[in-house]
C-alpha positions as CSV (number, residue, x, y, z in Angstrom):
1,X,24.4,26.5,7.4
2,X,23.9,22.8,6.9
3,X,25.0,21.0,4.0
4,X,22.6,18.4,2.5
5,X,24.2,14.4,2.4
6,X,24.4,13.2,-0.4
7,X,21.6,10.1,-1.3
8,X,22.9,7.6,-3.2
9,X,19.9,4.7,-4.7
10,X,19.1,2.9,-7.8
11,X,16.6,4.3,-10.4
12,X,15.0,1.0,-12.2
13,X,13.6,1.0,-16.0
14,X,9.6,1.3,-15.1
15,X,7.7,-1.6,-15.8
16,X,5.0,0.1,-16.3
17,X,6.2,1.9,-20.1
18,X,2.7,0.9,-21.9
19,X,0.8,-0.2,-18.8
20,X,-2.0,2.0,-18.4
21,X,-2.4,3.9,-15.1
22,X,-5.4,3.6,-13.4
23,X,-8.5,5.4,-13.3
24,X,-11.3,5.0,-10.9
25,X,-14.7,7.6,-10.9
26,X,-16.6,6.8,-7.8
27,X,-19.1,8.6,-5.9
28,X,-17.7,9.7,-2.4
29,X,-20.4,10.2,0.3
30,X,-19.0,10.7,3.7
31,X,-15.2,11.5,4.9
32,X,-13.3,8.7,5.4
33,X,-15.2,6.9,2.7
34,X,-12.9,4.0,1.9
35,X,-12.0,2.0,-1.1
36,X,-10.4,-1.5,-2.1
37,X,-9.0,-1.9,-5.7
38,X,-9.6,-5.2,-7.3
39,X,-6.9,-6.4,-10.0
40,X,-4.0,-4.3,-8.5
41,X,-1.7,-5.6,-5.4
42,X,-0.9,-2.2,-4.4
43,X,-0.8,1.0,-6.0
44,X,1.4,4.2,-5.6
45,X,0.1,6.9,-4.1
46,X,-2.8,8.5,-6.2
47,X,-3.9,12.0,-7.1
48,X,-7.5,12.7,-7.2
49,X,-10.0,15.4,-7.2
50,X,-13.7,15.8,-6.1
51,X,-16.4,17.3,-8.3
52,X,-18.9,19.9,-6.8
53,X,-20.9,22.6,-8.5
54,X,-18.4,24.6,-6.7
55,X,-15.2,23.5,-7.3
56,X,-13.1,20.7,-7.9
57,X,-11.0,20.1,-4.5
58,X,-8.2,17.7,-4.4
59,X,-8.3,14.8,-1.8
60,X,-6.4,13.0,0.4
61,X,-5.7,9.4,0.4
62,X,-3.7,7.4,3.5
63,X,-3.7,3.3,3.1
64,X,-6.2,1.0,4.7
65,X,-4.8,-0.5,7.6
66,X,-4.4,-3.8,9.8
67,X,-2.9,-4.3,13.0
68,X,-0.4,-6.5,14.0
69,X,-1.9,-9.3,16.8
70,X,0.7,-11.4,18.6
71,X,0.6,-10.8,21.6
72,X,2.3,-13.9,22.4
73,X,5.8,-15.3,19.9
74,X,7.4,-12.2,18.4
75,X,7.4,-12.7,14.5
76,X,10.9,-13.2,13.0
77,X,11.9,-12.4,9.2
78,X,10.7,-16.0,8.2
79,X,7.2,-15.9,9.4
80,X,4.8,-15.9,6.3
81,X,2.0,-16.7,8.7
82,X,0.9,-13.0,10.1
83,X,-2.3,-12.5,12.5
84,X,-3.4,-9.3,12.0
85,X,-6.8,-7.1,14.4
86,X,-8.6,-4.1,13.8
87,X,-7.8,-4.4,10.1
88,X,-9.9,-3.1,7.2
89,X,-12.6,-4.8,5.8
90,X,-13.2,-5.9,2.1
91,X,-9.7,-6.3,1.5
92,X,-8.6,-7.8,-2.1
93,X,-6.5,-11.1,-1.9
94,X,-3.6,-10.8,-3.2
95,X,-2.6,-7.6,-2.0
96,X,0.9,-5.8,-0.3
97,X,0.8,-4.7,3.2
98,X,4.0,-2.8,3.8
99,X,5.8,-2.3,7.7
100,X,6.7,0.6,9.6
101,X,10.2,-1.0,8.4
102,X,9.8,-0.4,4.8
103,X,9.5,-4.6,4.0
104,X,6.7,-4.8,1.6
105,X,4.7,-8.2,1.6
106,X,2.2,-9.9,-0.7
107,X,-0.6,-11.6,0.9
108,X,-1.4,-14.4,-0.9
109,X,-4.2,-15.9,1.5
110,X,-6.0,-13.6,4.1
111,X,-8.5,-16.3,6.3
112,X,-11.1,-13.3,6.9
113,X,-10.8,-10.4,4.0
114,X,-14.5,-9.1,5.1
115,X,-13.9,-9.2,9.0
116,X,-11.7,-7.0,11.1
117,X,-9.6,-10.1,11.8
118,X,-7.8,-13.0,9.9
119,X,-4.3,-14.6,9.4
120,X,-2.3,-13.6,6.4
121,X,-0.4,-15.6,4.3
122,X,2.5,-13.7,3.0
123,X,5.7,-14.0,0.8
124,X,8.3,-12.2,2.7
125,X,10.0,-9.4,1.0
126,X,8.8,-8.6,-2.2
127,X,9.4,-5.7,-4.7
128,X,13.0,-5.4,-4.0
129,X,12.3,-4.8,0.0
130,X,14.1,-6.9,2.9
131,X,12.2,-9.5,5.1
132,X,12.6,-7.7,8.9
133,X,11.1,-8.8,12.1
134,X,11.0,-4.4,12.1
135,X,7.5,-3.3,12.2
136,X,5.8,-6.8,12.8
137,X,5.1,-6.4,16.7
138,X,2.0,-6.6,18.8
139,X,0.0,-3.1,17.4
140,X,2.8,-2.5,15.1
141,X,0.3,-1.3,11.9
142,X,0.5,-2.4,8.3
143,X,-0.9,-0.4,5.1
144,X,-2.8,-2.0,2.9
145,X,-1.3,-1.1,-0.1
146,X,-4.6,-1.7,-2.3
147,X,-7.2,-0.1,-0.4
148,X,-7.3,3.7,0.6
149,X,-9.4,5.8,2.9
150,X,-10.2,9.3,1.3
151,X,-9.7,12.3,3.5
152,X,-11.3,15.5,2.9
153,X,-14.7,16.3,4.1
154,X,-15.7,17.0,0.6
155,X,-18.2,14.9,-1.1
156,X,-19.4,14.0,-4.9
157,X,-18.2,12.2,-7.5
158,X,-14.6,11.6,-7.0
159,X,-11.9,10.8,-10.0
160,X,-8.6,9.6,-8.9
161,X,-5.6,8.1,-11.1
162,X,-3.0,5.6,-9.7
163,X,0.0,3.6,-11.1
164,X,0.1,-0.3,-10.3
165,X,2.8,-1.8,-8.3
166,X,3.9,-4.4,-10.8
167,X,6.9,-6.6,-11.5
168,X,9.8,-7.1,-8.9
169,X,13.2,-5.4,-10.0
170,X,15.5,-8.0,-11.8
171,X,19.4,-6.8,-12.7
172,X,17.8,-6.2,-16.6
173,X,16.3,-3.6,-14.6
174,X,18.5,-1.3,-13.1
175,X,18.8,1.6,-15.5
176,X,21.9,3.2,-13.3
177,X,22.9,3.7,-9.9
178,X,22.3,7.4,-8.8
179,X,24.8,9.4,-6.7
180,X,24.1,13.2,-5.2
């Protein structure tokens, strides 16, 4: 038998005590139907559930994505100029993109939100993450922490609720440090 380790992290006060979730009704018409959320930077993973006459199934979200193009100069931890390819279009300036590292980002300028292209402007790790050159290689693939592609081959009206990413984690935050 195999004992678990013990996981040691920091729970923070949540900034979002009085901040309303989020609450989106839109009519989904094909799988893989994909959405960008205006207002928000990113959001956490959501819960949602489609409406038939049938039943109400619940559906799967992943993050839009953009790939990494630099095929040329590796990026290094201070690059807050990122070329991305193949990304998804319409996304929502400003917005997080996180890496296969963890490193969240905000994008504060993207040159070509409606085109599969464009160079981001980013501030380097944000919401208590670390700036890594991790994750930032050619092809490596960001999500797009505001926009989300439904799953499920179900279609109709959809509901979904989401909490906002908000507020980076100050010391008047940490509520305690948790130990296994």
């Amino acid at each position: 038998m195999t004992s678990a380790t013990d996981i040691t992290g920091t729970l923070y006060k949540s900034r979002t005590q009085g901040l309303q979730p989020i609450n989106l009704k839109v009519t989904k018409l094909y799988q893989a139907d994909w959405l960008a959320i205006a207002g928000v930077r990113g959001i956490w993973p959501p819960v949602g559930n489609v409406i038939t006459a049938a039943a109400n199934y619940a559906e799967t979200f992943t993050y839009g994505a953009a790939t990494i193009n630099n095929s040329g100069t590796a990026y290094t931890a201070t690059d807050t100029s990122i070329v991305v390819g193949t990304a998804i279009t319409g996304r929502k300036v400003p917005y997080y993109v996180e890496t296969a590292s963890g490193e969240i980002m905000e994008v504060t300028a993207d040159s070509a939100p409606t085109t599969n292209a464009g160079t981001l402007t980013v501030v380097r790790g944000v919401l208590g993450t670390t700036a890594s050159a991790t994750g930032l290689a050619h092809t490596n693939v960001l999500a797009v922490l505001n926009t989300l592609i439904l799953g499920t081959s179900n279609i109709g009206p959809l509901l979904i609720r989401a909490a906002p990413m908000v507020g980076e984690p100050t010391p008047n935050d940490t509520f305690k440090t948790l130990s296994g």
